[in-house]
N, C-alpha and C positions, 0 to 999 in steps of 0.2 A: 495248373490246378491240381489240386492234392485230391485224389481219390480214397477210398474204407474199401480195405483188400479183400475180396472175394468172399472168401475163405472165414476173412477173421466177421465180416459181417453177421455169416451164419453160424458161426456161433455166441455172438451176441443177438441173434435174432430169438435160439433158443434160449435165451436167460431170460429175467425178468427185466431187465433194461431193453425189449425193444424197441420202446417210440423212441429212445434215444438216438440207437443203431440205426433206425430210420429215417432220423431227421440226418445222419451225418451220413449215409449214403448219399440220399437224397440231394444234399447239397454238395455233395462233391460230381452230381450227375457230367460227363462234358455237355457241352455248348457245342453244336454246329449249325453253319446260316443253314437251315434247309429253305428259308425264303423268308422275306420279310414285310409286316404286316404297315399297310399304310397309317393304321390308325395312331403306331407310334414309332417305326421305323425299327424297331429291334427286330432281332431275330427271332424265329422259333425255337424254343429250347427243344432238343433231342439227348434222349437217352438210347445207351446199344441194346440192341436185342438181344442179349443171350449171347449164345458161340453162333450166330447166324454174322454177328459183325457188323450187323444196318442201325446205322444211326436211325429212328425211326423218330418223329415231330411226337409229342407228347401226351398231343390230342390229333385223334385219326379219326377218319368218315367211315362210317360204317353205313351198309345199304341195306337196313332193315325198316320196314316200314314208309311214309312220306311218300314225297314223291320219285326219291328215287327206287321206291321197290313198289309203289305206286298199292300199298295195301291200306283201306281205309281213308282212301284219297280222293278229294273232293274237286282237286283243280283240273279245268276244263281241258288244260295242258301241261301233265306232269314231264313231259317231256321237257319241255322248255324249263321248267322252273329245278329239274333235276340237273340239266345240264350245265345252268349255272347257278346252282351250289357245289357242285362238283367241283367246275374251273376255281371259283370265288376262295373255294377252301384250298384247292393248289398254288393259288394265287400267293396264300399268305401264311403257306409252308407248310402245309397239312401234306405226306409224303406217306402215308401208309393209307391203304383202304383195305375195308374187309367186307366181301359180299357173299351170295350163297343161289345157287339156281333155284332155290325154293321162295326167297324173296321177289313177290310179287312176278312167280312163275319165268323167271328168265327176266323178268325187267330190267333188275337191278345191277344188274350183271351184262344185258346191252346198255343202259345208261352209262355206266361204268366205261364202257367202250367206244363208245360212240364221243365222251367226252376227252377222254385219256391217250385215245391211239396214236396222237401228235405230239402223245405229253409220257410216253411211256417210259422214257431214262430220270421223269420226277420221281418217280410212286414205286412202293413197291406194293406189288397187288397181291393180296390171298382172298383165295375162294374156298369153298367146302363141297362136300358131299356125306349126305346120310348113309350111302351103301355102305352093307359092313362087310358085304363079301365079294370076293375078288371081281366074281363075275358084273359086268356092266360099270367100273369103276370107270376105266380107259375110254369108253364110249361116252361117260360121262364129262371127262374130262375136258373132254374134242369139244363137245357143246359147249362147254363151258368157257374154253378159252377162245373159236367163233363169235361167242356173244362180246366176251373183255377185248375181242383185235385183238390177240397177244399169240405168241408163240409160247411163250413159257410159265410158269405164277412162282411168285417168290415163294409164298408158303400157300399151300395145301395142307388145309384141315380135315381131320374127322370129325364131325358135325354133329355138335349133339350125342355126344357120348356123355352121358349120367349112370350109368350103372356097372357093376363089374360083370353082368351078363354080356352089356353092348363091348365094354371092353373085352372080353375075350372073343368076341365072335371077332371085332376087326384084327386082334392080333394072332387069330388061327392062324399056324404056320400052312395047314393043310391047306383051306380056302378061305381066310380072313382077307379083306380089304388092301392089309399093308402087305400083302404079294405086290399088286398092283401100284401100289405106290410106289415101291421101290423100283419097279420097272420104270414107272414114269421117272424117278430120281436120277435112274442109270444113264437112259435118255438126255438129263439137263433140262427135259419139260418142265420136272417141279423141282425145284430149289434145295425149299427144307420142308420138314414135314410138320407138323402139328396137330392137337389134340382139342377138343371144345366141348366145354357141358355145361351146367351148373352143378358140378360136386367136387369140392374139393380132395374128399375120401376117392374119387375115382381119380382123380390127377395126381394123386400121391401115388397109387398102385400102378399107373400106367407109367410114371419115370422112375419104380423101379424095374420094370419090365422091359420098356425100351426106351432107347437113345431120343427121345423126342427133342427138337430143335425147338419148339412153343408149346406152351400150351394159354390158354384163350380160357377168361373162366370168369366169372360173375365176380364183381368188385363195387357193394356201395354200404353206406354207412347203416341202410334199414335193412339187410337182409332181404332186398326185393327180389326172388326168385332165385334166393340162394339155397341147396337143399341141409348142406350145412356149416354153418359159416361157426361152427367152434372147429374146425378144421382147417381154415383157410390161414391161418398162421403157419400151423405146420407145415403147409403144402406149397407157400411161398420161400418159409427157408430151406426146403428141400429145394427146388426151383434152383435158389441162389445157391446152393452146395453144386449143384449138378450143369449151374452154368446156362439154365435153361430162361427161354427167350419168355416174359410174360405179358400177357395184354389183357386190359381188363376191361369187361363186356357192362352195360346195364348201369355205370356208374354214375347216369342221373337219373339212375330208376326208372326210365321212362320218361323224365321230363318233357320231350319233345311230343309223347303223345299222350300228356294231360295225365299220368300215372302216377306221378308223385311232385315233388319238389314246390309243396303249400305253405303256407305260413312263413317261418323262420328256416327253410334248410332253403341256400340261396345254390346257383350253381357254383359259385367259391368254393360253399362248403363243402358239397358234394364231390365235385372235382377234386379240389384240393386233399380230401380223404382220401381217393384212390391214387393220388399223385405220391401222397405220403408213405404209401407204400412202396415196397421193392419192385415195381414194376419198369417195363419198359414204354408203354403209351395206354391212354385209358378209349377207347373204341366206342364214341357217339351217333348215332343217327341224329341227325341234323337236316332240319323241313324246310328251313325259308335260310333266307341270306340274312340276316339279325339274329339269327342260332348260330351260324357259323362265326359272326363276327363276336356274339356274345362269350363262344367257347373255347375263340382263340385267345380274347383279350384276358379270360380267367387263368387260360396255362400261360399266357407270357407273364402274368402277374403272380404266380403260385409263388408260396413259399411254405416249407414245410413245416405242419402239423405236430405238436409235441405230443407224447400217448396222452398224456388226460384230455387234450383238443379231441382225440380220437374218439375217447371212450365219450366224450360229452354228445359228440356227433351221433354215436350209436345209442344212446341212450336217447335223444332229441327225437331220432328218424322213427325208434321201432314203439314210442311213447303210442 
């Protein structure tokens, strides 16, 4: 399968043809089985992370909210219902999660482990932390990976990094956070590293400041908790210049917990928007096992978006 080379992408990203550029990345994404789904026996499509080099499934579990971060959650036994949505989604090639200890206090993050520890050579796991400075990073880290059963996390996020304040506290060389990281990196505790906000303006200045392996950033067609999405163009083909791994947060707005996705913007749509972008997998929270299967069958069914589909998308969502 014919690939749109790196390089020449982004600079068709920066012209006025990018929904083009987009649709022939896109469609040139590789195909690996990461697992296959009963409902029609195909594979899950996977696109590579960045320079991390993980085929990652396209749609990923995220453990925000529901019952696996058990915030907001009504069922009498979030455990049970977390631990198979977890499997259910491993089952049918779902091979990336993303959780955080602040998610339902450590929950989300034992659910994650409790389901996964037998299942740890499927997933690749990242977690975050809010610290921005060195001190208690490591201690953090220890808890963190106790709760996941794991020895190591593929990616390690800074958490919630939106401003360029937060960003130079974690990148103080003196006592910012990424000391710690990088001990952990030296170790082979953490993988690769990565960045998370909602600001696009903050994830352009933070890849040209440092090497980041991901960055993790808000991706849906309303601007739902984006701080500014006339940036996010830029900050994506910067991304692809620089080889960097991207995942995209929020991309059914909420869907899962009644926040958006009314009327006419279907999960297709939505999906399909942030698919249509240069990314690498779009990062769902997902409540019941009919989420999961509903957000598997829209990525195995995606095909790419032309920019007027896009612009109509944005124009529909922020109406």
């Amino acid at each position: 399968m014919t690939t749109m080379g790196r390089r020449g992408f982004m600079k068709t990203a920066a012209s006025a043809a990018f929904g083009a550029s987009v649709g022939a990345e896109i469609a040139g994404s590789r195909i690996a089985p990461a697992g296959a789904a009963p409902m029609d026996g195909s594979p899950m499509p996977t696109r590579r992370l960045g320079k991390t080099g993980y085929e990652v499934s396209v749609c990923s579990l995220g453990g925000f909210r529901g019952p696996i971060g058990v915030d907001e959650w009504e069922d009498p036994d979030p455990r049970r219902q977390a631990l198979a949505i977890i499997n259910h989604a491993v089952d049918l090639g779902v091979n990336f999660i993303n959780t955080a200890p602040t998610y339902g206090d450590g929950a989300s993050e034992t659910h994650f482990g409790e389901a996964l520890h037998d299942r740890r050579d499927e997933v690749f796991i990242s977690t975050q932390t809010t610290i921005k400075t060195d001190e208690g990073v490591e201690e953090a880290f220890e808890k963190s990976c106790e709760r996941l059963q794991t020895g190591h996390v593929d990616v390690y996020f800074f958490h919630g990094v939106s401003s360029m304040d937060d960003l130079d506290a974690v990148l103080d060389r003196e006592n910012g956070a990424i000391r710690a990281f990088e001990r952990l990196r030296e170790k082979d505790r953490v993988r690769r590293i990565g960045i998370s906000g909602h600001s696009s303006a903050t994830h352009i200045e933070a890849m040209q400041r440092y090497d980041f392996d991901c960055v993790f950033v808000t991706m849906n067609p309303a601007g739902f908790r984006m701080d500014d999405p006339e940036n996010l163009r830029e900050m994506l083909g910067i991304a692809e210049e620089k080889d960097v791994g991207v995942l995209g947060m929020k991309a059914l707005c909420g869907r899962h917990a009644g926040d958006f996705l009314e009327g006419e913007m279907t999960v297709e749509k939505a999906l399909g928007y942030a698919l249509s972008m240069p990314i690498a997998t779009a990062v769902i929270g997902m409540h019941t096992l009919d989420h999961v299967d509903e957000n598997v069958r829209a990525a195995k069914q995606f095909e790419p978006f032309d920019e007027e589909t896009l612009r109509r998308l944005e124009d529909q969502a922020r109406a």
